[in-house]
C-alpha positions in Angstrom: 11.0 23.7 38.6 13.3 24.5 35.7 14.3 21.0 35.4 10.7 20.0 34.5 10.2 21.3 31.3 13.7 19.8 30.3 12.5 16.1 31.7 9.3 16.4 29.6 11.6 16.9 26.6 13.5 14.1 27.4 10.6 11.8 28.1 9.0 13.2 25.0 12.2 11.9 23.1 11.9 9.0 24.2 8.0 8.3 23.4 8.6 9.5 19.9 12.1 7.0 19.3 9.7 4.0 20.6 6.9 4.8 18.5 9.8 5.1 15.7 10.7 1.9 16.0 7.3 0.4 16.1 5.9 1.8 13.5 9.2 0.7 11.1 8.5 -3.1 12.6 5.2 -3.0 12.2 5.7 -1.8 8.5 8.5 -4.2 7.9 6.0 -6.9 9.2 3.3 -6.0 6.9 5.0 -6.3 3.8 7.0 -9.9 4.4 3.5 -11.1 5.6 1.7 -10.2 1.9 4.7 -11.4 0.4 4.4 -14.7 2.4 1.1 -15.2 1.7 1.2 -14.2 -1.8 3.9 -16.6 -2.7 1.4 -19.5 -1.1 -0.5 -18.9 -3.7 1.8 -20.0 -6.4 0.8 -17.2 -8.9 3.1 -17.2 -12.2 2.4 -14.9 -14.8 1.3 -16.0 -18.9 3.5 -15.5 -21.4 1.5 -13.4 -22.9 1.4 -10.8 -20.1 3.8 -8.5 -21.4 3.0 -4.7 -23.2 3.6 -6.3 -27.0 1.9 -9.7 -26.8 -1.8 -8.4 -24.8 -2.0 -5.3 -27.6 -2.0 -8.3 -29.9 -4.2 -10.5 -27.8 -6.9 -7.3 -27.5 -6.6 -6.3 -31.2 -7.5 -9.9 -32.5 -10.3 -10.3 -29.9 -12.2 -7.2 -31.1 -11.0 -5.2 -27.8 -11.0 -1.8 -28.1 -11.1 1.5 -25.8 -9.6 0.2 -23.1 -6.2 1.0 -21.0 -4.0 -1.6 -21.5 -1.2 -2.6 -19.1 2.3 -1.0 -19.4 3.8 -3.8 -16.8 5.0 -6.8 -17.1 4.9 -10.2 -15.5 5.5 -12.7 -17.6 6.8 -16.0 -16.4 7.2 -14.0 -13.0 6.2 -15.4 -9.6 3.4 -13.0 -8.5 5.3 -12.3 -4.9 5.3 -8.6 -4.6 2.4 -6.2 -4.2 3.6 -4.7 -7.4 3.0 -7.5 -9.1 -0.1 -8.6 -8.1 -1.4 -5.3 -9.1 0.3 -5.5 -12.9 -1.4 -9.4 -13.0 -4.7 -8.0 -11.7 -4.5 -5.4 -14.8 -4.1 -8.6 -17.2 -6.4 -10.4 -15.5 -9.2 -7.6 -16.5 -8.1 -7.7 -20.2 -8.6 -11.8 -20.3 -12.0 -10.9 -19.3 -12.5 -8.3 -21.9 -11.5 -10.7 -24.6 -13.8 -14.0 -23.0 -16.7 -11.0 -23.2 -16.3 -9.6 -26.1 -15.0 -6.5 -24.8 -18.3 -5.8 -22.3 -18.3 -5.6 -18.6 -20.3 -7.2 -16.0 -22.8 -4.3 -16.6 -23.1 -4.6 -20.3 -24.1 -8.0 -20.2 -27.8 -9.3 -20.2 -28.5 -11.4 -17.3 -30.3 -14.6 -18.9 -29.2 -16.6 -21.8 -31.1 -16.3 -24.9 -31.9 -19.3 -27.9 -30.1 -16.7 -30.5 -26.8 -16.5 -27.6 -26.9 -12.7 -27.8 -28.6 -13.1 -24.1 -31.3 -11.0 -23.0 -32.9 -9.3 -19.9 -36.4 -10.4 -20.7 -37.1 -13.5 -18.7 -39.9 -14.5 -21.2 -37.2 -14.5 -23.8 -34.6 -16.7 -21.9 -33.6 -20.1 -21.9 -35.4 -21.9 -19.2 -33.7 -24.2 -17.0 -35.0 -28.0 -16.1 -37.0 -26.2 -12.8 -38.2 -23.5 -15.5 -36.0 -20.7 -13.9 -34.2 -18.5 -16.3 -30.6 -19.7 -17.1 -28.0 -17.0 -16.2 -26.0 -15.4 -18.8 -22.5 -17.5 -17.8 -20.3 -15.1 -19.1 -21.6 -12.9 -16.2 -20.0 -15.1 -13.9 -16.5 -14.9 -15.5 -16.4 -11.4 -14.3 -17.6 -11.9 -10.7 -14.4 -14.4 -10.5 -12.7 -11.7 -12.1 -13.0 -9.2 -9.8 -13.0 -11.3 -7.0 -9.3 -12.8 -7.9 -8.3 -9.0 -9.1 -9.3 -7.2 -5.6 -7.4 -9.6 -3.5 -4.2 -8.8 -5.3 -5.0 -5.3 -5.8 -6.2 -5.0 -1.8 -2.0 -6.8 -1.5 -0.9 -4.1 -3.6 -2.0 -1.5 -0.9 -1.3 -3.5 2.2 2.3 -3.0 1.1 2.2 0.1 0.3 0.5 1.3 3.5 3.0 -0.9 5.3 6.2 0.6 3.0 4.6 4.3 4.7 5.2 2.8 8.1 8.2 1.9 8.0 9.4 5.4 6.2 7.9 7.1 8.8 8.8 5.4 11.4 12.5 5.9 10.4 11.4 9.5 10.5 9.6 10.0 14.1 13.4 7.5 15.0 15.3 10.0 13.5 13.0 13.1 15.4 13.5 11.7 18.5 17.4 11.0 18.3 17.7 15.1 17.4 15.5 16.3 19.9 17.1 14.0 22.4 20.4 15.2 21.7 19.1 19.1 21.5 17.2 18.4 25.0 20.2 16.7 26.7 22.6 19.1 25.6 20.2 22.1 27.3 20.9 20.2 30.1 24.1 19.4 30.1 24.9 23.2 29.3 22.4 24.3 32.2 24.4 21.8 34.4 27.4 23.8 33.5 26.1 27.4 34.0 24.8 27.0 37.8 27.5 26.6 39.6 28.8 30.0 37.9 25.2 31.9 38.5 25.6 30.8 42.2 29.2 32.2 42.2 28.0 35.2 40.5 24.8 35.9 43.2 27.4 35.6 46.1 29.9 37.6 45.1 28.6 39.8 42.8 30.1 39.9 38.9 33.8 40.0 39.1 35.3 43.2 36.9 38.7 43.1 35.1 41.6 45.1 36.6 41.9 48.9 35.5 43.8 49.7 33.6 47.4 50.8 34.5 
């Protein structure tokens, strides 16, 4: 019945080095698959995506109060999550400047005769079927964001997938130590018996008196 307990450890051991190992190939997995997929893509960054040159960019467009990106991927291959996330941060800015610093929000819906748009459909431009024509800056941010939360949503993927893997490496590295603690209860166990059984049959052997 002893024995039991020190099995369970064993097999315990054993369940944790397997899920270990899983979890660092499933992590490994998950990051050379967004780096695969984002190197399909053949994303390079502008020249102007560096710190310097979009301060410059933002300044001359009239763009102000915004957070600018401290990263840098000009002329880079977009093929890291990393990356993708610094060229989504650009990719915001460019939009900023094409809409004169406003977000999708800000923006009227309809296109107006004066081009300042407007929200009023009486006061928009009217399409050949009479509709109202959209406002088509509005559109440049739904590609925006689009294009910015795929390569943010890679950014995470690795991430989560980089987590894996470190903890997988440390259930692997649980399991080895508590292997080696549970077989060496055994091993020591193993070695005491034989000397209990001696010790129940013929009692506890005394040193010699002293002469």
């Amino acid at each position: 019945m002893r024995s039991i307990p020190r099995f369970g450890g064993i097999a315990a051991s054993i369940v944790l080095i397997a899920l270990g190992i899983g979890a660092i190939v499933i992590g490994l997995n998950g990051r050379s698959e967004v780096g695969t997929d984002l190197k399909r893509e053949q994303i390079v960054g502008t020249p102007d995506m560096t710190p310097s040159a979009i301060a410059k960019e933002a300044k001359a467009a009239g763009v102000t109060n915004v957070d600018l990106p401290t990263c840098s991927v000009a002329n880079k291959p977009v093929d890291t999550g990393s990356r993708a996330k610094c060229f989504a941060s650009y990719m915001r800015i460019h939009a900023l400047e094409a809409t004169g610093g406003k977000t999708y929000s800000q923006m009227p819906r309809y296109q107006s005769a004066d081009g300042a748009g407007t929200n009023d459909e009486a006061k928009a431009l009217k399409g050949p079927s009479g509709a109202p024509v959209n406002n088509p800056a509005r559109e440049i941010w739904v590609t925006e964001t689009a294009l910015s939360t795929a390569l943010n949503t890679s950014y995470f993927a690795q991430s989560v997938a980089l987590f894996s893997a470190i903890m997988g490496i440390a259930l692997l590295l649980t399991g080895i130590g508590f292997l080696m603690l549970t077989s060496g209860l055994l091993t020591g166990a193993a070695t005491l018996d034989p000397l209990r059984r001696l010790t129940h049959r013929h009692g506890t052997p005394t040193a010699p008196a002293a002469s």
